[in-house]
N, C-alpha and C positions, 0 to 999 in steps of 0.2 A: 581696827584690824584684829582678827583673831587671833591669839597667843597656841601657838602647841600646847599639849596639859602632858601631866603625868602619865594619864592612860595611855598616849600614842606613843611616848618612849619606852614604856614596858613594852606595848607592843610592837615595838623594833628589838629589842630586845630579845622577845621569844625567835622573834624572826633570825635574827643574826645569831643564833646557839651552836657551833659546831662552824662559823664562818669567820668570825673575831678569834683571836685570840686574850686571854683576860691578864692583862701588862702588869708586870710588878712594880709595888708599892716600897722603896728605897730609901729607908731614913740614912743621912748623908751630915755628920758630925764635923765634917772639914767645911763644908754649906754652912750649915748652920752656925760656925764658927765666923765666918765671913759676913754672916747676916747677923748676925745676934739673935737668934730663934731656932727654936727646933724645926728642924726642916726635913719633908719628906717630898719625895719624889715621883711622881706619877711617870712611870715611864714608858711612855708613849710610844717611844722612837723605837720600842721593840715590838709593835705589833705589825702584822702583816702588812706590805707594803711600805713599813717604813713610816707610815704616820696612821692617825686617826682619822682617816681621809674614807677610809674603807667604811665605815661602819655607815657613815649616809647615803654611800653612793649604793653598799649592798641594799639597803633599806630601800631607798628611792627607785630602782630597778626589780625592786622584787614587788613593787607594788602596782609594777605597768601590768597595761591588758600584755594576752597572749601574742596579740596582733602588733601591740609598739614594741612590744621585747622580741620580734620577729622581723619587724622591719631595721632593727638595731637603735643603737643610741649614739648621741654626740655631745663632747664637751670640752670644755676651755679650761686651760688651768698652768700656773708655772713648773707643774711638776709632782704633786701629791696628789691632789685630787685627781690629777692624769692617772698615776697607777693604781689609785681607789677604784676607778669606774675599769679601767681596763682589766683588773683582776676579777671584781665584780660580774663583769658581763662576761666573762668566759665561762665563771663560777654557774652561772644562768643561761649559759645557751646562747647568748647574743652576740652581736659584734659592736667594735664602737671606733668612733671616728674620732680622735684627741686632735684638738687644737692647743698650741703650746708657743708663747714668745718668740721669736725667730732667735734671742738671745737664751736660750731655754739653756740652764746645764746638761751638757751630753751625757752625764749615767743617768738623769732623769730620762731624758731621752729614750734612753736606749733601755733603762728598765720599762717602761712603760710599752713599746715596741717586744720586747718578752715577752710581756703577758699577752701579747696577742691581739694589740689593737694599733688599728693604722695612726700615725701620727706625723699633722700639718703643720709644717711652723707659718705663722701668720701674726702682726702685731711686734708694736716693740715693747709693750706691755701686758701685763692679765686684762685689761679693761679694753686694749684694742683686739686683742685676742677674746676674748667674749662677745663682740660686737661680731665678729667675723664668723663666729664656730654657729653663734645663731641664725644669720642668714643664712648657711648653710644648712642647719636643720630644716628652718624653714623651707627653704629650695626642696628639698630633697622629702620630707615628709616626716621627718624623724622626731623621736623624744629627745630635748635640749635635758640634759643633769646640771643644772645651775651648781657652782661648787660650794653655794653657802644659802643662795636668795630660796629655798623651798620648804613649804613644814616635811616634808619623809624628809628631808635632809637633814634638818635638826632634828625631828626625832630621834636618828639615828646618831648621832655626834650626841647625843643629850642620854645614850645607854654607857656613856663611859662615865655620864655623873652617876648613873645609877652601880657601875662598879664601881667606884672610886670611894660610894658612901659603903658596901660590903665589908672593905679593905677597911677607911680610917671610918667607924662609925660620927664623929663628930668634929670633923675638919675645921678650925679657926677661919682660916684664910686661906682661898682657892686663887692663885694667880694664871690668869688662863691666857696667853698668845692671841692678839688680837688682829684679825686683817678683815675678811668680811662680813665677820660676826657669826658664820653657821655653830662653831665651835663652842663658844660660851653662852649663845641660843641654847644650845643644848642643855648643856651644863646648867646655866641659872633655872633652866625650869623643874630639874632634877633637884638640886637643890635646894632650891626656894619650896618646894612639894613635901621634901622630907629632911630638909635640915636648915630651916629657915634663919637660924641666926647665924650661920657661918656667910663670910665675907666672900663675897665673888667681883675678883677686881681683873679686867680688862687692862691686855698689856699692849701698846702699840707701838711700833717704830716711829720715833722722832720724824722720818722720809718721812714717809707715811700714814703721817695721824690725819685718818678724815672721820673720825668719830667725835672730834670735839668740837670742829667747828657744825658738825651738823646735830649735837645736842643742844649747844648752845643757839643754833636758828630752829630749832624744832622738827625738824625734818632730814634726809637724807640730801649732803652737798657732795660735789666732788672735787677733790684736789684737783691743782691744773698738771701738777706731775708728780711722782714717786720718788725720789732717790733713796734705798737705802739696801743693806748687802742682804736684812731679809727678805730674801725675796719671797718666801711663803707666805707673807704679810703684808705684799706690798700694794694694795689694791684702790684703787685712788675715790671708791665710791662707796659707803657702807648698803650693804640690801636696805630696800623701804620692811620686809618683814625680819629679818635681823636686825634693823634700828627699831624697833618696835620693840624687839625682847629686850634689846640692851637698854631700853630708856624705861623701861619698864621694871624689867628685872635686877640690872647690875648695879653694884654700889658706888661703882667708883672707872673709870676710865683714865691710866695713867700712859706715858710717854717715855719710853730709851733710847739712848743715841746707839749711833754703830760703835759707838768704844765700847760702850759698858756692855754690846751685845756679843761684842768679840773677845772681852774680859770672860763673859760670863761661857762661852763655849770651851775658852781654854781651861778654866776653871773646876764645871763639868768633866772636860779629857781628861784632866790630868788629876784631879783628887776622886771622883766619882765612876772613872774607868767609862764613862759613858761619850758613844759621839752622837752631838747633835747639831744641826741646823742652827745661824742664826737665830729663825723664827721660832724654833723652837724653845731657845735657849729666853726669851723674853722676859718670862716671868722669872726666872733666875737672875736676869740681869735688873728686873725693876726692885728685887729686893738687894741686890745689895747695893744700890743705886740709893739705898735710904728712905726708902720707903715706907709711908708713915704709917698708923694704924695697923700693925700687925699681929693680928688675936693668931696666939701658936694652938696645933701645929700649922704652920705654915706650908701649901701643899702647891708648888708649882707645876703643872704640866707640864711636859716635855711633849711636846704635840707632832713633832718628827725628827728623825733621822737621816733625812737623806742628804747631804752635802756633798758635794763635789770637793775629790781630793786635793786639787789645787787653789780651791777658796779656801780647805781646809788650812795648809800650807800657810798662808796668805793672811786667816786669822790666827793662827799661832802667833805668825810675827809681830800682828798688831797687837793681840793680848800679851805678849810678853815685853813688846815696847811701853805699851800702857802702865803693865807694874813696875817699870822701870828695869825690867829683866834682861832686857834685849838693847843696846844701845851702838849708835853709830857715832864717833867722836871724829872730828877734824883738828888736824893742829899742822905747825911747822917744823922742822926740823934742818940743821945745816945737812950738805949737801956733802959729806965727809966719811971715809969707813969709819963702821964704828955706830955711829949717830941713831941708826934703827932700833940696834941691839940694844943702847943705854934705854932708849923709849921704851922699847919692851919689857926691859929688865924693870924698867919702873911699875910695872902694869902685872907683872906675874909679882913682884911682889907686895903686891897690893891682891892676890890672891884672885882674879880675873883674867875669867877664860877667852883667850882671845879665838873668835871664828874666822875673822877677814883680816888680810891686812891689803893693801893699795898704797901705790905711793906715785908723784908725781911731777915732772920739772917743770912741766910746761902751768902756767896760770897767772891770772891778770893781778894778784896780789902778791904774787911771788917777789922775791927781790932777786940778784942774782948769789947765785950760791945755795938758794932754798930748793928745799922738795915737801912739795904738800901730801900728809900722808891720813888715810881715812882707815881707822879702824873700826870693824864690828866685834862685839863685846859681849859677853854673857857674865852677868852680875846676878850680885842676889835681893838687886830692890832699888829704887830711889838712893834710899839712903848710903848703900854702899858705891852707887854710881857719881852721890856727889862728893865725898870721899877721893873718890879715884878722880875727877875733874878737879878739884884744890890741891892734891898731891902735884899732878901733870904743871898746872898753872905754878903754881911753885917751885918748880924745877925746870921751867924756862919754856913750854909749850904751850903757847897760847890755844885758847879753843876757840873754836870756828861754826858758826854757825848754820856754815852753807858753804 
């Protein structure tokens, strides 16, 4: 199978000049601190649309005849490559038909519906959602924009390697977000072209790692399901020309769970001022997940920004349960005035913000006399939350684990 070369991503490149915007490059010392490396940041999530989604679909539609880019186009996607192509085809005169998980997030939604393209929800997945959007094309006569499986598609995802080397002329180690390979297609043929000894490592969701069982059988497999909160990643079958590049090109193909993805987005907010995605956040999360072989600088993509502010919400709380920052404690207390207060007083001076309190007569472990009472807490780490749990347990409140 034929590889894209360097020539065809210049020449997305020339194509895409005054279409892309050119993302800044973010060395990030609280990162770095976290990882042990100097770490910069490709910051992705600030280009138009919201990810790097744009650059192949602008490329792959600017390459149709006059005739397919007049009949319109259609495609399938959880949500980025949706507002890639619907930007794109407006930018060009066309129209396009988005197909999108019936679970799609509604600002994906609804940005993509802005820019001016109709949009089906169909599938409870990207991969039954693909199935669906192309018999449609087919039906209908249309150019399919595959969101990863086409070379203009990588070549176009593969003009952000060629920014990326202007910015860091000699990057260590590129950790790129991995779901259907168009993304680090690119990139590895960019850098493999003009920066052969820098690492290019493949980052995939724990849910959805189908890149290793199908390196390890030689071919493209597909997961029998996805679960995982990236959904920009979450795609259960890698392309046959995407597993070409990556088995070809890439060094290393690793794995992060949804903790360390949710670690690594509140991580991002909250030292780096930056919001991103899950999927985006991968390659932050795979370094500081311990990730081995790391030649600095260490250069994570951040490959989108679009999240929904209630997932947002949602990983706050689990990244901050995760560092121990967030916790929810059960315990007993007699049933007497007075009794709440002492418990609290025990807990503020132990320097510990209380968010919730709850308290309860009714329950199966209760005795008579008890009330079960559930506080949410805001600490400042493990260490101070087990602290405050020997304090409590010492002073006559047992803790509770449910």
């Amino acid at each position: 199978m034929e590889l894209v070369n360097i020539d065809a991503v210049r020449a997305a490149a020339r194509g895409l000049a005054g279409v892309v915007q050119r993302t800044p490059v973010e060395r990030s010392r609280a990162i770095g601190d976290a990882v042990g490396a100097e770490v910069l940041l490709k910051c992705e999530n600030l280009q138009r649309t919201g990810s790097f989604k744009i650059r192949g679909a602008s490329n792959r539609i600017a390459r149709l005849t006059d005739a397919e880019r007049g009949a319109g186009v259609v495609c399938a996607s959880a949500g980025n490559h949706a507002q890639g192509v619907a930007l794109a085809a407006r930018l060009q005169g066309t129209t396009a038909t988005v197909f999108m998980p019936v679970e799609a997030p509604l600002p994906k939604v609804q940005a993509t519906e802005n820019y001016g393209a109709e949009v089906r929800l169909a599938g409870a997945d990207v991969t039954e959602t693909l199935h669906e959007a192309v018999a449609f094309a087919q039906a209908e006569g249309r150019v399919f924009v595959h969101p990863f499986d086409h070379a203009d598609i990588i070549a176009g995802q593969g003009t952000l390697g060629l920014e990326l080397l202007e910015q860091i002329p000699s990057p260590g180690t590129v950790l790129v977000p991995l779901g259907g390979g168009g993304l680090i297609s690119g990139l590895a043929v960019a850098l493999r072209a003009l920066s052969p000894q820098t690492r290019v490592v493949g980052v995939q969701a724990a849910g959805a790692a189908s890149f290793a069982p199908s390196l390890d059988a030689g071919g493209a497999r597909e997961l029998g399901e996805v679960d995982t909160i990236a959904d920009g990643i979450a795609v259960k079958r890698p392309g046959e020309l995407t597993f070409a590049h990556v088995d070809e090109l890439v060094d290393e193909v690793v794995t992060v769970d949804d903790d360390l993805l949710s670690r690594a987005v509140v991580l991002l907010l909250e030292r780096a001022k930056l919001v991103v995605e899950p999927a985006g956040a991968a390659g932050v999360a795979a370094a500081m997940g311990g990730l081995t072989h790391l030649v600095e600088p260490v250069v994570p993509v951040l490959s989108g920004g679009n999240i929904d502010p209630l997932v947002l919400n949602h990983l706050v709380t689990s990244g901050l349960t995760s560092e121990g920052r967030y916790a929810t404690l059960r315990t007993r207390i007699a049933d007497r005035p007075g009794e709440l207060v002492r418990l609290l007083g025990i807990v503020a001076d132990a320097r510990v913000n209380v968010v919730g309190v709850s308290h309860h007569r009714l329950g199966h472990r209760l005795r008579l006399g008890q009330v079960a009472v559930v506080l949410e807490l805001e600490t400042r780490g493990h260490g101070h939350l087990a602290d405050l749990r020997a304090t409590l347990e010492a002073s006559g409140y047992p803790m509770q684990n449910e």
